[in-house]
N, CA, C and O of each residue as an XYZ file, in Angstrom:
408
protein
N      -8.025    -39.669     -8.214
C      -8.535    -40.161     -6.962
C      -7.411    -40.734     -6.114
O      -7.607    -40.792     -4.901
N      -6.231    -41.173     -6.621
C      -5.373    -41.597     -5.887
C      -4.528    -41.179     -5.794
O      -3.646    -41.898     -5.325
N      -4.113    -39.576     -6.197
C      -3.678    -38.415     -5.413
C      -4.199    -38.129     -4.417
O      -3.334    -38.037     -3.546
N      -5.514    -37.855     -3.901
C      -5.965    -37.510     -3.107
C      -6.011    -38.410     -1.694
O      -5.747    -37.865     -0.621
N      -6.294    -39.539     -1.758
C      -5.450    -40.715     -0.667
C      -4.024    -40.351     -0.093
O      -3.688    -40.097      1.064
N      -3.188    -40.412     -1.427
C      -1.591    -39.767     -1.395
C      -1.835    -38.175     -0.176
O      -1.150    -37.971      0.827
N      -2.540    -37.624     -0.487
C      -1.977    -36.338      0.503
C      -2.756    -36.027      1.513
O      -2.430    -35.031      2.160
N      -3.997    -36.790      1.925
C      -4.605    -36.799      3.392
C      -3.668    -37.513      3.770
O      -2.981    -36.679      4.361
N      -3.094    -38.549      3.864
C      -2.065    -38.777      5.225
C      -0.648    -38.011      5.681
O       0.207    -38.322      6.510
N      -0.780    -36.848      4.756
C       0.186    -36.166      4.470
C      -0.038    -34.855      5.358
O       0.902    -34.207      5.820
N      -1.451    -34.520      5.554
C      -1.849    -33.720      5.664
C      -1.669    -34.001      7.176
O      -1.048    -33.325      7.996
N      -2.422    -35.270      7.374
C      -3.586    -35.474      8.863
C      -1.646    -35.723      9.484
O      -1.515    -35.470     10.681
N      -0.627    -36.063      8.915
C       0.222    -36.102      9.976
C       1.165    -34.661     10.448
O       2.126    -34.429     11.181
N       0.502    -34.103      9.795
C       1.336    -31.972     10.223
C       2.333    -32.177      9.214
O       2.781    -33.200      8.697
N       2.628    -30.672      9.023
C       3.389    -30.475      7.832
C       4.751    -29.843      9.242
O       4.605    -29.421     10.389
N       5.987    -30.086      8.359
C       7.081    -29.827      8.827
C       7.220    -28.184      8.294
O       8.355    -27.825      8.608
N       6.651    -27.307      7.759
C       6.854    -26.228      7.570
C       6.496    -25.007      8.688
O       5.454    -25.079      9.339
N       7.181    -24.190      8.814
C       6.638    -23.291      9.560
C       5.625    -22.353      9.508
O       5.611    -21.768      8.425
N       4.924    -22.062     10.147
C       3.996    -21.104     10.078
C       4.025    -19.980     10.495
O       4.401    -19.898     11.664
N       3.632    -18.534      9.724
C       3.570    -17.306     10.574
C       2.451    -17.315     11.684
O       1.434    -18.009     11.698
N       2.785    -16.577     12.421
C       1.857    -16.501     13.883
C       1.367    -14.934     13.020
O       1.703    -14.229     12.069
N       0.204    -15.030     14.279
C      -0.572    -13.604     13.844
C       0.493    -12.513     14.888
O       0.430    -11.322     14.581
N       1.191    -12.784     15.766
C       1.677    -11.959     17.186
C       3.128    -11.776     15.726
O       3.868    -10.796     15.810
N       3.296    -12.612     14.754
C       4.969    -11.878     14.087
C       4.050    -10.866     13.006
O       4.614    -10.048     12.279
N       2.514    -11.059     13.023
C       2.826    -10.028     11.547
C       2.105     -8.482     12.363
O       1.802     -7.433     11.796
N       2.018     -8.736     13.468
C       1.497     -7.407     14.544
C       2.157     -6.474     14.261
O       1.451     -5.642     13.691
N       3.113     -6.175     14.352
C       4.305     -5.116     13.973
C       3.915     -4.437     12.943
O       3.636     -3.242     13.049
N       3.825     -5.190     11.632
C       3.484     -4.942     10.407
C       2.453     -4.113     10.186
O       2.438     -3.017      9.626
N       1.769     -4.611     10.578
C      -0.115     -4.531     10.333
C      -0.061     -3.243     11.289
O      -0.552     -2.426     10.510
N       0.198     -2.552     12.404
C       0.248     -1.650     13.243
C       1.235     -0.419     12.146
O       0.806      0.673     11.775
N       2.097     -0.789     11.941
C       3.249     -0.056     11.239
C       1.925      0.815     10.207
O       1.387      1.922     10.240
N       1.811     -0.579      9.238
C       0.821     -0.068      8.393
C      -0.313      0.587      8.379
O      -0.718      1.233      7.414
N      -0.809      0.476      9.296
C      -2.118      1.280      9.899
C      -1.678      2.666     10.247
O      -1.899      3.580      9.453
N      -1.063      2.881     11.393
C      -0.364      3.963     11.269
C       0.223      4.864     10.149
O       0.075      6.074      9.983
N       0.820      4.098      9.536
C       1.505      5.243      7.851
C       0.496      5.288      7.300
O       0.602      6.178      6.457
N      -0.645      4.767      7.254
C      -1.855      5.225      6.612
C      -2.688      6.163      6.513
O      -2.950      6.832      5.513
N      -3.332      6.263      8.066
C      -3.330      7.620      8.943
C      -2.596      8.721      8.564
O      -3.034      9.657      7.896
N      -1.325      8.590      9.051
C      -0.295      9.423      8.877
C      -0.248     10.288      7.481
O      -0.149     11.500      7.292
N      -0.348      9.286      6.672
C      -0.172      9.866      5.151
C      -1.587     10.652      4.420
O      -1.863     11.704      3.844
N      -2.119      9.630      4.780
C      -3.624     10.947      5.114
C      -4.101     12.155      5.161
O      -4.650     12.964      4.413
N      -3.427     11.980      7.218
C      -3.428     13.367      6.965
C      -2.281     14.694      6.680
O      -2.416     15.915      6.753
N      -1.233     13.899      6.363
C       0.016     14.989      5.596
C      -0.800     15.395      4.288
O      -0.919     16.599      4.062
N      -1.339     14.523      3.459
C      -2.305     14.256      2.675
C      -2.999     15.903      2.405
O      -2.782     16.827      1.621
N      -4.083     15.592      3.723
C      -5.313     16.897      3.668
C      -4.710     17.963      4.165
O      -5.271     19.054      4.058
N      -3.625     17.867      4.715
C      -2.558     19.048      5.395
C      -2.052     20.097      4.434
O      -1.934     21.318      4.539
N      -1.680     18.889      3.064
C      -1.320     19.860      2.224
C      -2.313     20.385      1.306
O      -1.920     21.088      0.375
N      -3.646     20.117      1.455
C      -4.223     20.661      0.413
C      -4.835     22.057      1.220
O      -5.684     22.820      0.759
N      -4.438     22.120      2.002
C      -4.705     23.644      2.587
C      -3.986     24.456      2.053
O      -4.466     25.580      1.908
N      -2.867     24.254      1.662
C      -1.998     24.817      0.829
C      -1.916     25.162     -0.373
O      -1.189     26.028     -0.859
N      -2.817     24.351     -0.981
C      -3.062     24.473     -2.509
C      -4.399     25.762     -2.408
O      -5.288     25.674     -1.562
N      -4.327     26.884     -3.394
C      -5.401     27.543     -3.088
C      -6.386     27.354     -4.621
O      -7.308     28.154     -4.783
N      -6.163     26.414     -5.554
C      -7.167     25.922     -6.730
C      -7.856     24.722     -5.852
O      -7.497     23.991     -4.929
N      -8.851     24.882     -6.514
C     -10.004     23.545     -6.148
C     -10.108     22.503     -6.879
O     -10.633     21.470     -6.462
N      -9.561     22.654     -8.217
C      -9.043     21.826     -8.758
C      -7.836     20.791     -8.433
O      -7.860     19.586     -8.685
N      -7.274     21.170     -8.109
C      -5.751     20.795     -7.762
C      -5.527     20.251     -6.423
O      -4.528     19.558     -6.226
N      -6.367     20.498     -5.474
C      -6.624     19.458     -3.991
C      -6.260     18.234     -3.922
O      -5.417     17.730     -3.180
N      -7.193     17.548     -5.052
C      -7.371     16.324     -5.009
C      -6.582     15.676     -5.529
O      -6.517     14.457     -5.377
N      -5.714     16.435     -6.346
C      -4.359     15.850     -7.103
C      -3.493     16.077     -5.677
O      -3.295     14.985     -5.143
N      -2.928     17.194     -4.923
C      -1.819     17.273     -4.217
C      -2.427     16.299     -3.338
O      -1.544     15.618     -2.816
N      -3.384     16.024     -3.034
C      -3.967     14.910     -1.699
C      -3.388     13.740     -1.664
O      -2.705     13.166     -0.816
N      -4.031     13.273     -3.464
C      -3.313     12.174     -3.691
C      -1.604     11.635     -3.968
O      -1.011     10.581     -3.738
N      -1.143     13.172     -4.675
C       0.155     12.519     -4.444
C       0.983     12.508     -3.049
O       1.922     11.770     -2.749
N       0.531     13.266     -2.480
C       1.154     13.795     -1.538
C       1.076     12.136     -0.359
O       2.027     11.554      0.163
N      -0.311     11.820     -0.288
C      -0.733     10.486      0.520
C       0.630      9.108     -0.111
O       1.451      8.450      0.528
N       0.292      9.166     -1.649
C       0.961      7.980     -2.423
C       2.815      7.894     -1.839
O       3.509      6.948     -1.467
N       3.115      9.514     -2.020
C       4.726      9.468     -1.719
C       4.812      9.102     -0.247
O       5.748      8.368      0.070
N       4.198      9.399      0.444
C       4.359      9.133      2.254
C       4.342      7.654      2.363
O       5.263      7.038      2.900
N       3.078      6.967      1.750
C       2.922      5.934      1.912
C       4.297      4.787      1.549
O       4.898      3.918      2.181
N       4.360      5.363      0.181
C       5.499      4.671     -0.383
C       6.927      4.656      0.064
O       7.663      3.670      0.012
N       7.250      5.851      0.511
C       8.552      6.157      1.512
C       8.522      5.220      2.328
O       9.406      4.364      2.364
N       7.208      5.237      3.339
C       7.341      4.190      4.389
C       7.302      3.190      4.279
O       7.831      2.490      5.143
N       6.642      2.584      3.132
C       6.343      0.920      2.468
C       7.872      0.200      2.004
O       8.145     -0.999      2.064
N       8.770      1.329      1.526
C      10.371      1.443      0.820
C      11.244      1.360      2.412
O      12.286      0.724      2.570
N      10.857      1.796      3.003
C      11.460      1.967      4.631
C      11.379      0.300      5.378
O      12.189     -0.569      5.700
N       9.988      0.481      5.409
C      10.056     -1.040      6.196
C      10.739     -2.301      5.549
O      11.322     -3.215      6.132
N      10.450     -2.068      3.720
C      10.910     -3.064      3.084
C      12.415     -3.176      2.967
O      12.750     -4.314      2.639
N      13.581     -2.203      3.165
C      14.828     -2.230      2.650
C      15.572     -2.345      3.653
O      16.640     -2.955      3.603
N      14.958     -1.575      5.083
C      15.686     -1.659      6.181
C      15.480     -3.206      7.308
O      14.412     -3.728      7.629
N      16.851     -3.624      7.698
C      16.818     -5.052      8.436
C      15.989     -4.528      9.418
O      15.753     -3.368      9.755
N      15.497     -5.864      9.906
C      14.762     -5.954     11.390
C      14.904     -5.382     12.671
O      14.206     -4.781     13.488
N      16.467     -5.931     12.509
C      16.902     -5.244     14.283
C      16.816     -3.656     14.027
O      15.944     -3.097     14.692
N      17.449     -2.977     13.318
C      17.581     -1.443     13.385
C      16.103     -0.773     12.961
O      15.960      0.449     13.011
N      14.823     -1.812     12.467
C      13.767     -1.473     12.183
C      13.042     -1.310     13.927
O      12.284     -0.428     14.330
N      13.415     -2.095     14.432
C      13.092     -2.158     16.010
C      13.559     -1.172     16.440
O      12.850     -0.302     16.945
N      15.207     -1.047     16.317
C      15.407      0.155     17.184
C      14.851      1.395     16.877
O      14.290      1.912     17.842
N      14.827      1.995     15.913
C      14.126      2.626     15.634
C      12.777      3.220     15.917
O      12.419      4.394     16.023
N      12.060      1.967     16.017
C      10.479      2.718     16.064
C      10.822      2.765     18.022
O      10.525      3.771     18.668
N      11.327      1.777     18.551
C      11.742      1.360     20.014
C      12.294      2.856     20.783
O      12.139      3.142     21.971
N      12.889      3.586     19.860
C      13.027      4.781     20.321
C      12.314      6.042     19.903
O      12.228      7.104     20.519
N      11.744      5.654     18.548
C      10.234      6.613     18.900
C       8.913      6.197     19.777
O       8.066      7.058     19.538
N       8.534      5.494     20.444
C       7.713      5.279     21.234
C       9.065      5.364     22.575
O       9.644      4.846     21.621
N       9.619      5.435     23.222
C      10.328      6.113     24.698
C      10.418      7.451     24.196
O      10.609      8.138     25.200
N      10.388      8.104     23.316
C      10.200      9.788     23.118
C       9.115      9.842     23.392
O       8.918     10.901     23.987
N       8.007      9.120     23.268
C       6.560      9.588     22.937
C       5.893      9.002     24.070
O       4.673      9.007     23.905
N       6.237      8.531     25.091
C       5.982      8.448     26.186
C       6.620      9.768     27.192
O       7.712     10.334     27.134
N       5.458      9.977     28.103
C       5.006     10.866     29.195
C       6.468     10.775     29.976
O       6.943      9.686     29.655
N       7.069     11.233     30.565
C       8.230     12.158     31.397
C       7.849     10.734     32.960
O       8.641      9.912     33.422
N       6.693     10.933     33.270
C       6.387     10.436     34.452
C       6.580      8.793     34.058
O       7.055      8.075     34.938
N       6.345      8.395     33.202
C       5.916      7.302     32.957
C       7.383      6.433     32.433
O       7.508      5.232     32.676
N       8.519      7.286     31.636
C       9.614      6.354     31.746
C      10.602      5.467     32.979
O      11.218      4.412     32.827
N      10.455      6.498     34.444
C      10.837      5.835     35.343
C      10.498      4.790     35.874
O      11.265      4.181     36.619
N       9.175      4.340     35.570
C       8.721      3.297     36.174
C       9.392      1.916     35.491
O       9.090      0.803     35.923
């Protein structure tokens, strides 16, 4: 009981630690959503390829697991800034001709 005294005033006066914002883990969470998708459908892409019916659901899955993981190994190994530049210059490719001049 007198721990608990001990760390409400501890509490009620803010903690000196920092906090993540939801706007730093945006990146992330978008990144991830996307390679998800993505891997998906490389995923069902390749099981067009497979001509057993058996065997679909195996190339689906590995095929989804390695994409995923490439990109999960990508975001995790590579620094920040060149992680920016990066995607920073795939979205100005992937924007419309008309639309970079502005």
């Amino acid at each position: 009981m007198g721990d608990r005294a001990k760390q409400v005033p501890a509490r009620a006066g803010g903690s000196r630690t920092p906090r993540l914002s939801l706007s730093a883990a945006a990146p992330l969470a978008l990144f991830s959503l996307m390679t998800g998708v993505v891997a998906v459908g490389l995923g069902a892409l390749a099981t067009l390829l497979v001509p057993g019916a058996e065997a679909k659901g195996l190339v689906w899955l590995v095929v989804t697991v390695l994409v995923a993981a490439s990109a999960g190994l990508w975001w995790g190994l590579t620094p920040g800034a060149e992680r920016l530049r990066v995607l920073d210059r795939a979205l100005t490719a992937a924007r419309p001709k008309d639309a970079r001049g502005r």
